[in-house]
N, C-alpha and C positions, 0 to 999 in steps of 0.2 A: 504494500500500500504506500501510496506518497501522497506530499503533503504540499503543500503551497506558502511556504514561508514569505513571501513577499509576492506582490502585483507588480512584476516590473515593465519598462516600456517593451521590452524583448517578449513575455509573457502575454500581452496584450497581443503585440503584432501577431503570433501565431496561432493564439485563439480566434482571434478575428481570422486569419487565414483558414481556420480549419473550420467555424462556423459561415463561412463562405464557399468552402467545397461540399458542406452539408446542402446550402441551398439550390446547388446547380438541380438544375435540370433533368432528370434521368437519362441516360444512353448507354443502350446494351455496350455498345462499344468502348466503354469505359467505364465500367462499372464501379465504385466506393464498395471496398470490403474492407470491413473492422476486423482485427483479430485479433485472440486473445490465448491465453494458457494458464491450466493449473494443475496445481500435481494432487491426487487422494491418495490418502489411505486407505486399502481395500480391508473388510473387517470381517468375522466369523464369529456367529455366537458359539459360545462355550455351551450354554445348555438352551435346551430344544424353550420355545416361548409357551406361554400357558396361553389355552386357546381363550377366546372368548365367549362371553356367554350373556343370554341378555339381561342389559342393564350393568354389562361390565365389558372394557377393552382389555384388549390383547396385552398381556405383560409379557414384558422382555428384561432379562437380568444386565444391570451393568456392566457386566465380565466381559469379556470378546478376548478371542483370539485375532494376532495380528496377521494378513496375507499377502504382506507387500504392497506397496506402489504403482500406480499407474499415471501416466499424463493425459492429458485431453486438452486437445487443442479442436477450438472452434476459428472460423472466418464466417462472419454477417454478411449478407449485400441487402441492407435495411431496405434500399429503395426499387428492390426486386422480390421481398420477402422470401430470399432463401438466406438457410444456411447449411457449413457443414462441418463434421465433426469428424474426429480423429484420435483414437484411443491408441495411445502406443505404453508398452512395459515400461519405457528409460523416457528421460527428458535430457538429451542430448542435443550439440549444434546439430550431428546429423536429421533427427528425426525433426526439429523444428525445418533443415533445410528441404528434405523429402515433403514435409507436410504442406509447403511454397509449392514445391515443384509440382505434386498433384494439383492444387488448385492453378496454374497456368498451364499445366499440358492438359488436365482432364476434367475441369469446372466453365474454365475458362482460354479453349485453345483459339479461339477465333475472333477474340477481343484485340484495339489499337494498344490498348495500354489499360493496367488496375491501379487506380486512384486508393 
């Protein structure tokens, strides 16, 4: 997470830059894709949950075993209403560069340019 410790004149110019490529236009040809990434932790209950029953939910123990890590990397194209996703084991330079290269050869192989 970050934080904005000062409004500088530098800060402005580029927010205004970037709330100005928000307003364009939409064009297949140049699509605005947002992207982003996060790493989980994958979890496992230790003991089975007690079912429900009514006028009561489902309990689950705070215990868990732990199953390792995964990444998930998304890209938005907000003004197309897709998006897409990408679950890899490692959070690697490779696997972020792979997760590029899929969305320009096989998202977007026929676009001028991704804003």
């Amino acid at each position: 997470m970050w934080c904005i410790q000062e409004i500088t004149e530098e800060y402005r110019t580029r927010m205004y830059r970037l709330l100005a490529l928000y307003k364009k236009e939409y064009d297949p040809n140049q699509p605005l894709v947002c992207m982003d990434e996060k790493s989980k932790q994958l979890l496992e209950d230790n003991r089975k949950p007690i079912a429900a029953k009514p006028g009561s939910y489902e309990k689950y123990d705070y215990e868990y075993k732990r199953k390792g890590t995964c990444n998930i990397f998304v890209a938005v194209e907000p003004k197309a209403g897709m998006r897409f996703v990408k679950v890899t084991d490692t959070r690697t330079k490779e696997d972020f560069a792979y997760f590029i290269l899929e969305l320009v050869e096989v998202h977007f192989p026929k676009v001028d340019y991704i804003q």
